[in-house]
SEDREN-188138 format. One record per residue (C-alpha): residue in one letter; z negated, y, x negated. Coordinates in steps of 0.1 Angstrom, whole numbers, padded with zeros to 4 digits, always signed. Layout:
<kevos>
AZYX
...
</kevos>
This chain:
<kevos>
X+0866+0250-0199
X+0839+0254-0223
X+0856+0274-0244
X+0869+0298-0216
X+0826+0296-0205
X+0823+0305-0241
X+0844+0333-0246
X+0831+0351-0213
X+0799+0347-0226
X+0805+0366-0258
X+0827+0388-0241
X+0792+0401-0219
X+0777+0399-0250
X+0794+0425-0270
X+0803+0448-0243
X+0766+0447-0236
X+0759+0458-0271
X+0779+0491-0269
X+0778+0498-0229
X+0750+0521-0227
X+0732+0533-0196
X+0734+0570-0188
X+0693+0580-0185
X+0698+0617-0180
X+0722+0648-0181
X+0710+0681-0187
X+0717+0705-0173
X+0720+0691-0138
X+0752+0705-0129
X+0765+0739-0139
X+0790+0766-0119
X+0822+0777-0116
X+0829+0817-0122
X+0804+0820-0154
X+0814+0847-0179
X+0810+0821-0206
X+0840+0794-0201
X+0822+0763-0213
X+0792+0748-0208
X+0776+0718-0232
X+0764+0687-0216
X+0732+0666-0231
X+0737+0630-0226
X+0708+0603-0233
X+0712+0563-0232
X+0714+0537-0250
X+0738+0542-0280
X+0761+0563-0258
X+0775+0579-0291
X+0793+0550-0295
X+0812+0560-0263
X+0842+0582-0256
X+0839+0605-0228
X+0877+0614-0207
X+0870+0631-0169
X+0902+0637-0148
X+0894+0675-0131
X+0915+0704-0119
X+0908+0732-0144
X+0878+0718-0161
X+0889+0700-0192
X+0865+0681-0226
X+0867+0712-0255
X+0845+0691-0275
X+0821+0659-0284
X+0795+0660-0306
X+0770+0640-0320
X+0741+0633-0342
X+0723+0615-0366
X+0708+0598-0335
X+0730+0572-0319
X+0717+0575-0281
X+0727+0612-0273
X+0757+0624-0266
X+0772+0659-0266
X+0803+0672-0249
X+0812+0706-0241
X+0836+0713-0209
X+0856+0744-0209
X+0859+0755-0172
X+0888+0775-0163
X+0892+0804-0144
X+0906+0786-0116
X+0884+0758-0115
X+0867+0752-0079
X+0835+0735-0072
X+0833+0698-0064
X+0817+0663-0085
X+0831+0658-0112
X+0841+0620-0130
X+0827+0623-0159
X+0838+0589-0175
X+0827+0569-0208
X+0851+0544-0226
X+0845+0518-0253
X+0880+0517-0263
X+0901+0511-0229
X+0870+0495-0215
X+0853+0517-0187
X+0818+0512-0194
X+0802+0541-0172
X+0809+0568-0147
X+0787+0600-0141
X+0792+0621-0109
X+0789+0657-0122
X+0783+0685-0096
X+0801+0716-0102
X+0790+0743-0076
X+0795+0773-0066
X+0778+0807-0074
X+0761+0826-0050
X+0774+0859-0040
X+0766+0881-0060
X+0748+0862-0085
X+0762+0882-0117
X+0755+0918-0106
X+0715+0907-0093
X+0695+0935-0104
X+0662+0928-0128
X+0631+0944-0126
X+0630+0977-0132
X+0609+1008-0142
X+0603+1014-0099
X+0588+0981-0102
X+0551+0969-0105
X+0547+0933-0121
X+0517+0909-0109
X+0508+0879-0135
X+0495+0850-0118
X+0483+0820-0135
X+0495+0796-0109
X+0471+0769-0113
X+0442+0790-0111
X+0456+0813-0079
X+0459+0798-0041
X+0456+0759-0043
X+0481+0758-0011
X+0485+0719-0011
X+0459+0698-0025
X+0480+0668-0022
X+0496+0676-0053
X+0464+0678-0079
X+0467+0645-0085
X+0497+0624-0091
X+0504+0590-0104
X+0526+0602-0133
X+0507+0628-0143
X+0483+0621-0175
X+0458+0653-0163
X+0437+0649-0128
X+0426+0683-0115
X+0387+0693-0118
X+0377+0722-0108
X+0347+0722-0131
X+0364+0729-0163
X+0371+0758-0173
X+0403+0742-0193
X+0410+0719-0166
X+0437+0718-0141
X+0428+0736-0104
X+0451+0730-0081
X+0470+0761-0077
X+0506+0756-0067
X+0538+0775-0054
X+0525+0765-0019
X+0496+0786-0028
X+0518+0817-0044
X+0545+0814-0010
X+0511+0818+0012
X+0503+0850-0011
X+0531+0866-0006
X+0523+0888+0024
X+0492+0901+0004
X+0511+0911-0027
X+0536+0928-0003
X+0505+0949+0010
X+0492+0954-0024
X+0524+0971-0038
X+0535+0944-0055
X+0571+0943-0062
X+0579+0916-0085
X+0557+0883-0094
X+0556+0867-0133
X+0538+0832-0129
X+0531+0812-0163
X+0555+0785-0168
X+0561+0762-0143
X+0578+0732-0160
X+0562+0703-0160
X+0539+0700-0185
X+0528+0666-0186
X+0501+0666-0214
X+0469+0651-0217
X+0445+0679-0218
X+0452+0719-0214
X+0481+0712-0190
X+0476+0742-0169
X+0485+0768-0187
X+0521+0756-0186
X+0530+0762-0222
X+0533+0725-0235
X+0565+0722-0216
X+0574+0686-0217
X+0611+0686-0198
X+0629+0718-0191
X+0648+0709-0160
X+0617+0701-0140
X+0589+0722-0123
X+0557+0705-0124
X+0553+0681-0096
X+0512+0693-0094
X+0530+0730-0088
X+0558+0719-0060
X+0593+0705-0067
X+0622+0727-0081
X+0636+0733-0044
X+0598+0745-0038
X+0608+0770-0065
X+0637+0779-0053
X+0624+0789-0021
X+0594+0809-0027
X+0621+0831-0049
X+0636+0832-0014
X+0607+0842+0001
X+0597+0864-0021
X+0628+0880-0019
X+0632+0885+0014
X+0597+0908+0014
X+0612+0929-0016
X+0595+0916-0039
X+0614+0900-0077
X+0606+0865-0097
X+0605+0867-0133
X+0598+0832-0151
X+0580+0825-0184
X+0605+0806-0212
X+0596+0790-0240
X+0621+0786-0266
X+0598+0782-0293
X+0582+0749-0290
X+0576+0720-0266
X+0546+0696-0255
X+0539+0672-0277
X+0548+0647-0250
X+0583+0658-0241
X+0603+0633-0233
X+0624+0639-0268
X+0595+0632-0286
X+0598+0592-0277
X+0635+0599-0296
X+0647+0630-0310
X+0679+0639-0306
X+0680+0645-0342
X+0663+0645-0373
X+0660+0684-0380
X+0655+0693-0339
X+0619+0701-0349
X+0607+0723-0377
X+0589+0707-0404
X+0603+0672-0395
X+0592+0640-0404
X+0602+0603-0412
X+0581+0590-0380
X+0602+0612-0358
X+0571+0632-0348
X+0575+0661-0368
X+0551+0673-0397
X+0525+0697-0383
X+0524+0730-0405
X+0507+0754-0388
X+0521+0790-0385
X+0504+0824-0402
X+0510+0847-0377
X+0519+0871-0398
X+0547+0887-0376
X+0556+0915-0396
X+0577+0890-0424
X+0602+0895-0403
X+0613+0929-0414
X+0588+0933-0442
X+0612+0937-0479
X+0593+0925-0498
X+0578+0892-0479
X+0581+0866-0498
X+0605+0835-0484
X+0577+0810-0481
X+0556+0832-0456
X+0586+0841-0436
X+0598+0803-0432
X+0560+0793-0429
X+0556+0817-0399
X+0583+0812-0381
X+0586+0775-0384
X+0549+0767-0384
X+0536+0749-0352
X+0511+0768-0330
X+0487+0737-0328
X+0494+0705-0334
X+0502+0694-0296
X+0530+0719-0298
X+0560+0710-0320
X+0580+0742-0330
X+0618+0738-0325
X+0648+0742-0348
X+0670+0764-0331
X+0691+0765-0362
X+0705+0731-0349
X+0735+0744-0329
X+0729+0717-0304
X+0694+0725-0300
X+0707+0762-0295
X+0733+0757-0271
X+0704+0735-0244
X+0676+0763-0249
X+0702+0794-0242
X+0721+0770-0210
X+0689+0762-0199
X+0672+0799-0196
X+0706+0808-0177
X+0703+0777-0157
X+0670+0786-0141
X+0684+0824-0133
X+0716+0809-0117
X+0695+0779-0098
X+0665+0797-0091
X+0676+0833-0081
X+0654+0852-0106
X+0654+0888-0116
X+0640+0884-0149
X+0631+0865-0180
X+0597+0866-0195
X+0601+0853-0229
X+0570+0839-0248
X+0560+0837-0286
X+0591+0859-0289
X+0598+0863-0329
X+0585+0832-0337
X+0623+0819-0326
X+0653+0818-0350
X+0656+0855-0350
X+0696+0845-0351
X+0693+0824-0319
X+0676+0851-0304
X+0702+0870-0304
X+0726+0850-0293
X+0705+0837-0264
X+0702+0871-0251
X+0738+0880-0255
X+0747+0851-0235
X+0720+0858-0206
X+0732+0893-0207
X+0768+0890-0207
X+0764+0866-0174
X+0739+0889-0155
X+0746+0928-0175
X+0723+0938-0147
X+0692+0917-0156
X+0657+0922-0175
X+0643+0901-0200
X+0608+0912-0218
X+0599+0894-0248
X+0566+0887-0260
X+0558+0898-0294
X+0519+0905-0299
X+0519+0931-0323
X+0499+0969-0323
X+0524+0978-0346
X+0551+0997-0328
X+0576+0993-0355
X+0577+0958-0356
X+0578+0957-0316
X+0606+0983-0316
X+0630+0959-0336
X+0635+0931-0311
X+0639+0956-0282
X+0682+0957-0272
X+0700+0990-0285
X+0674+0994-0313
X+0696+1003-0349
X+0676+0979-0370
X+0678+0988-0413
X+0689+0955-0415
X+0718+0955-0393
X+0699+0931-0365
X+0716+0933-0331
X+0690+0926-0303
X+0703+0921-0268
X+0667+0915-0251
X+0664+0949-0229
X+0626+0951-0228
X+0592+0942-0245
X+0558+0938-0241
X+0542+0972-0252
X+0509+0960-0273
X+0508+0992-0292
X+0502+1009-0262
X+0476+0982-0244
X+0458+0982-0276
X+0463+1025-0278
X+0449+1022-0243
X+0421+1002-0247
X+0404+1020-0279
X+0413+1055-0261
X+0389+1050-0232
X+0356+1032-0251
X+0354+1053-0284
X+0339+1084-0280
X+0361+1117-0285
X+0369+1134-0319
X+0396+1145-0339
X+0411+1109-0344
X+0394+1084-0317
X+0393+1086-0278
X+0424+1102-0260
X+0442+1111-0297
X+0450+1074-0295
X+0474+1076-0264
X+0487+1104-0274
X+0497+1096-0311
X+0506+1062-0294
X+0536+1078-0273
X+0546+1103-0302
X+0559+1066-0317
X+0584+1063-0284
X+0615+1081-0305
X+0617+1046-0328
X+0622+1024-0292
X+0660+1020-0281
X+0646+1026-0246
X+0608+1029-0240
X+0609+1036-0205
X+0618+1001-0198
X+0592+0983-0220
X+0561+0966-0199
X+0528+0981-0200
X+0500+0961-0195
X+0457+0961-0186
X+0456+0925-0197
X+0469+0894-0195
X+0458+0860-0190
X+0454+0862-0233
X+0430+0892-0232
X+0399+0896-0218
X+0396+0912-0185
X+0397+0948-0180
X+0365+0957-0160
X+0350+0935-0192
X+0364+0951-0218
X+0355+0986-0202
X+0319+0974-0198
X+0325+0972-0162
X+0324+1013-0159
X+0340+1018-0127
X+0351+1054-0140
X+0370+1041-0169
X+0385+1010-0151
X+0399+1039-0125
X+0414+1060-0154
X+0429+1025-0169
X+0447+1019-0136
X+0461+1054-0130
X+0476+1057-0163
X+0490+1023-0159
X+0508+1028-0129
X+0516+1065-0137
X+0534+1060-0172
X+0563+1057-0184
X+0579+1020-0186
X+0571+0990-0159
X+0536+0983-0154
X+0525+0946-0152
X+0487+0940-0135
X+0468+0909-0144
X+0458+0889-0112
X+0423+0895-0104
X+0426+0930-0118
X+0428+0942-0079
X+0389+0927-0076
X+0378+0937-0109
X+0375+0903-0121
X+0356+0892-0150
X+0353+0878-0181
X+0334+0873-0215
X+0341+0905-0236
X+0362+0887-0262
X+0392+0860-0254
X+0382+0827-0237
X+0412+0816-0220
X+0396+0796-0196
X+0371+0820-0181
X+0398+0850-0183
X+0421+0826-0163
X+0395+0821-0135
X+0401+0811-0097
X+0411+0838-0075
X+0385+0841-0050
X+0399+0831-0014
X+0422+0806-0029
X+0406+0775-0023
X+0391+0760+0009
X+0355+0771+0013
X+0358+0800-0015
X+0330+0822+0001
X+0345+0855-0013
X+0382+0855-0002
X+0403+0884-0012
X+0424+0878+0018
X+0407+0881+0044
X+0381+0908+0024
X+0349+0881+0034
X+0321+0886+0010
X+0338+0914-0011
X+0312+0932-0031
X+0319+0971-0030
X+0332+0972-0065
X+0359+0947-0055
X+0363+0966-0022
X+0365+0998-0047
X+0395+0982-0070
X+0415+0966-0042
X+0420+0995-0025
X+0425+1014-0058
X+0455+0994-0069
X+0469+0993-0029
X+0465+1030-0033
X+0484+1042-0063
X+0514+1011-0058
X+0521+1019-0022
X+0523+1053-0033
X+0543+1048-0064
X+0572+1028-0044
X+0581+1064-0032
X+0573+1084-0063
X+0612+1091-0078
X+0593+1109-0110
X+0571+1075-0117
X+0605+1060-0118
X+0630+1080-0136
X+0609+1111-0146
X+0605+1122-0175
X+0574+1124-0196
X+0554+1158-0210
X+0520+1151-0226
X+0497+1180-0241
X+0476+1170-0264
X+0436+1158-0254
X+0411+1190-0248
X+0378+1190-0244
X+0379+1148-0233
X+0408+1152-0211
X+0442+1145-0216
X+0467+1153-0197
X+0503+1142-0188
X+0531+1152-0162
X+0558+1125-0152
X+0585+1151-0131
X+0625+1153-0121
X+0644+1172-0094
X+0627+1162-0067
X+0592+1157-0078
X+0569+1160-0106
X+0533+1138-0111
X+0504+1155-0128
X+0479+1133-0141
X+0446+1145-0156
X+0420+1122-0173
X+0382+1133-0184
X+0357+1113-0202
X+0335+1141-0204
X+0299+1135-0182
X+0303+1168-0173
X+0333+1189-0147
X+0361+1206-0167
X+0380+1237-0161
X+0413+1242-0173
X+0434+1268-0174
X+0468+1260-0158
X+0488+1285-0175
X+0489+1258-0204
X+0513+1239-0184
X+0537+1265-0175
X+0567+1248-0192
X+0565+1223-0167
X+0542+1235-0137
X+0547+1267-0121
X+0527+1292-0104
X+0510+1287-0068
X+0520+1248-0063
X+0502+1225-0039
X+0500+1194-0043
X+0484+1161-0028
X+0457+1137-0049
X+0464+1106-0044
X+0437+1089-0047
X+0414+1114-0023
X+0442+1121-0003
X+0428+1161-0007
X+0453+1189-0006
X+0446+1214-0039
X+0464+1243-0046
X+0469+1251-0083
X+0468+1286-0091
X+0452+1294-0123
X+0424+1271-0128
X+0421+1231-0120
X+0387+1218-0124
X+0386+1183-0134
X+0356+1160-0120
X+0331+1145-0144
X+0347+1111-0156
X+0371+1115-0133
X+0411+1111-0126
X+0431+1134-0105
X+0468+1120-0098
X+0488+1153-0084
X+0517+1148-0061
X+0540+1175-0060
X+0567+1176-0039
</kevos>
């Protein structure tokens, strides 16, 4: 008998020693009906490499196992047929012929429709919202037991409060602003000591920050949002993690992080910066490899996406939050600091299950060639393929910028913008990059423009007038704010009216001072407008070049055409409209938009002193 007591014993013992305990499976679950046929599971326990993995489902059947130098993850691709059907799947891990664990794997249906959802678009105008910093709509959530930060309003780099509570309340006022699509800052958790806010420290994929809502919370404010016309596009990192993601307590293997290290923590190396190694011949290797795999700061480990596994999770996961969430479009951040051959892949395989979709990448350069490379359709010199459809325009922010402070000569004020746009023949497609004011990175307009109302109006009426998808900063409506140069924390300031007891409230317009009276119902003006304006949209583009301190533009097609006149000048300017013939004729009336004034335009148009005229005609 003690021998039989003996033998169990050891029995329990060894199976023990190799029956590992599942702790997670990313991604969640995954769908039936994907253009891509297989989909690679993450699995994390205790030594579950050790383990076979067999599953028993119609039309869904193991391609492949993998694993790494680390002994608790396990890998293993399912290839799903085209007539699988939706249901749990047994996924089921052996230790020989011993059943040691059993995980119920949800395979679900798509929604209808899913693969032909439209992204933003050119007819679209994109608001940027900070989330943390916009409409705190439940203040139950700012502090949370498992959360290192606690919320304090005081600092500037602290968390707030805002939450998707707060952004689903919104809604109704972005509708009446124009708004047609909404871009917060990440909203995965980002459980990190300090700076936690921003969202950028992402420290587990799968999960939206409790402090923001919960991932059904999500879910339904894309609803929502929906449902009042109006497009989610969500910020993904690829680049790097939080220092306190979860893999950071056990990497799934030794080269997941650039720069690695015997600890497990990674070596921190920061990155140049220098962008333009890229596609620069005669960089030399170090600098290339140094910035691409270089950290941003040392609370941000930069990821190998060389590892294939480390590959496969980033490009299932960006498709898993389209497919979950409902969203219309990617914003991708720290663009070419990626893998540039990942990048590619990851937005082949977004495109080839959405071919209707937008993703903008982010790649902070005033250098339009080295912008123009990443940008889908572009024939790169070097035979790079690109399948990202948009990008950030910097060149043209930064074009922008200079063109309204400097005063006018022969190479500075409005010869900017238009030397700017003369670049457009080296984009695949520049009517569908984003143009920008600002962003929470950049100091705020009205600052920048040394709060002149005159040039903050000419800012906004070539934003929303131009050609590619404009993207407004929040705040931007009121004329917020900020030091003249970058400091994140001020530039990301709380919008007024979204906390309890704010005494200015853009909401409900209490305590509004006339300039924010002035910009709010500029921006309502020209968006409400520019949902009808077909030429905005799909026009093309004239430009003459600057004259006198004005420059001026036409954005036209069948049905309508846009003229848009900008002076600097302190004094009124004539001109003579017979220099537009090739795209204006003779005797047309048209509307300003922003007076609401009918003016006929015969042979002269006189152009107010620092001022805009936006001409409809119809």
């Amino acid at each position: 008998m003690r021998r039989l007591a003996l033998l169990f014993v050891t029995l329990c013992l060894s199976f023990n020693a190799y029956a590992g305990t599942i702790q997670r499976v990313e991604p969640h679950n995954w769908w039936v009906g994907m253009q891509h046929p297989t989909v690679e599971l993450m699995l994390y326990g205790d030594k579950l490499a050790e383990l076979t993995p067999k599953l028993d489902y119609r039309g869904v059947s193991i391609s492949a196992v993998h694993r790494t130098d680390n002994p608790n993850y396990l890998f293993v691709e399912l290839t799903l047929s085209a007539d699988a059907v939706a249901g749990t799947l047994a996924l089921q891990l052996f230790q020989g012929y011993q059943l040691v664990q059993q995980w119920d794997y949800p395979i679900l249906s798509r929604s209808a429709g899913s693969a032909q959802r439209q992204g933003f678009a050119p007819s679209d105008a994109i608001y940027l919202i900070t989330p943390d910093r916009f409409v705190n709509g439940d203040p139950s959530n700012d502090n949370l037991a498992d959360m290192l930060e606690r919320a304090n309003r005081q600092d500037d780099n602290g968390r707030h409060g805002g939450d998707l509570a707060g952004m689903l309340k919104a809604l109704p006022y972005l509708q009446q602003l124009g708004i047609t699509a909404v871009w917060p800052t990440p909203l995965t958790e980002n459980n990190q000591p300090a700076f936690s806010y921003h969202g950028y420290s992402a420290t587990d994929f799968y999960r939206v920050d409790p402090r923001f809502g919960s991932n059904a919370e999500f879910r339904d404010f894309v609803v929502a949002a929906n449902k009042l016309g109006i497009k989610v596009i969500q910020d993904i990192i690829v680049n790097h993690i939080g220092s306190n993601h979860w893999w950071m307590q056990d990497l799934p293997a030794k080269d997941w992080l650039n720069f690695p290290s015997g600890d497990g923590k990674g070596n921190f190396v920061p990155t140049n910066h220098n962008r333009s190694t890229i596609q620069d011949p005669y960089a030399a290797d170090i600098d290339r490899t140094v910035f691409t795999d270089g950290w941003f700061v040392d609370t941000m480990p930069d990821l190998n996406q060389r590892n294939p596994r480390l590959a496969t999770y980033l490009i299932q996961n960006s498709i898993w939050w389209v497919e979950y969430a409902g969203l219309s479009g990617i914003r991708e951040d720290t663009y070419s600091y990626a893998d540039k051959a990942f990048l590619s892949e990851w937005g082949r395989r977004i495109m080839q299950e959405y071919p209707n979709f937008n993703i903008v990448g982010e790649e902070w350069s005033p250098n339009p060639l080295i912008v123009s490379y990443w940008q889908a359709g572009k024939q790169n010199k070097d035979g790079y393929v690109s399948y990202t459809p948009s990008m950030l325009d910097f060149p043209l922010y930064d074009a922008l910028l200079k063109a309204l402070v400097e005063p006018e000569n022969w190479n500075g004020g409005w010869i900017r913008l238009y030397e700017m746009l003369s670049n457009d023949h080296i984009y695949a497609n520049p009517f569908n990059l984003v143009i920008f004011e600002g962003n929470h990175d950049t100091a705020r307009l009205f600052s920048v423009l040394g709060e002149d109302q005159d040039l903050f109006r000419m800012a906004l009426s070539y934003l929303f007038t131009m050609r590619g998808i404009p993207q407004l900063f929040y705040g931007t409506e009121l004329a917020m704010t900020s030091p003249p140069h970058r400091d994140d924390g001020k530039v990301r300031a709380d919008f007024p009216g979204g906390w309890a007891g704010d005494k200015v409230n853009a909401f409900t317009g209490a305590g509004l001072s006339d300039t924010q009276r002035m910009a709010q119902q500029l921006v309502s003006q020209l968006l409400n407008w520019r949902k009808t304006a077909t030429a905005i949209h799909q026009g093309k583009l004239l430009h003459f070049a600057p004259d006198r301190g004005t420059y001026t533009y036409f954005r036209y097609n069948d049905q309508q055409t846009v003229m848009v006149v900008m002076n600097k000048q302190h004094d009124a300017v004539t001109l003579d409209l017979s220099r537009f013939r090739q795209v204006l004729p003779a005797g047309k009336t048209a509307l300003e938009v922003l007076s609401g004034e009918k003016m006929q335009l015969d042979t002269q148009l006189s152009v107010p002193a620092r001022g805009v005229l936006v001409l409809d005609i119809r």
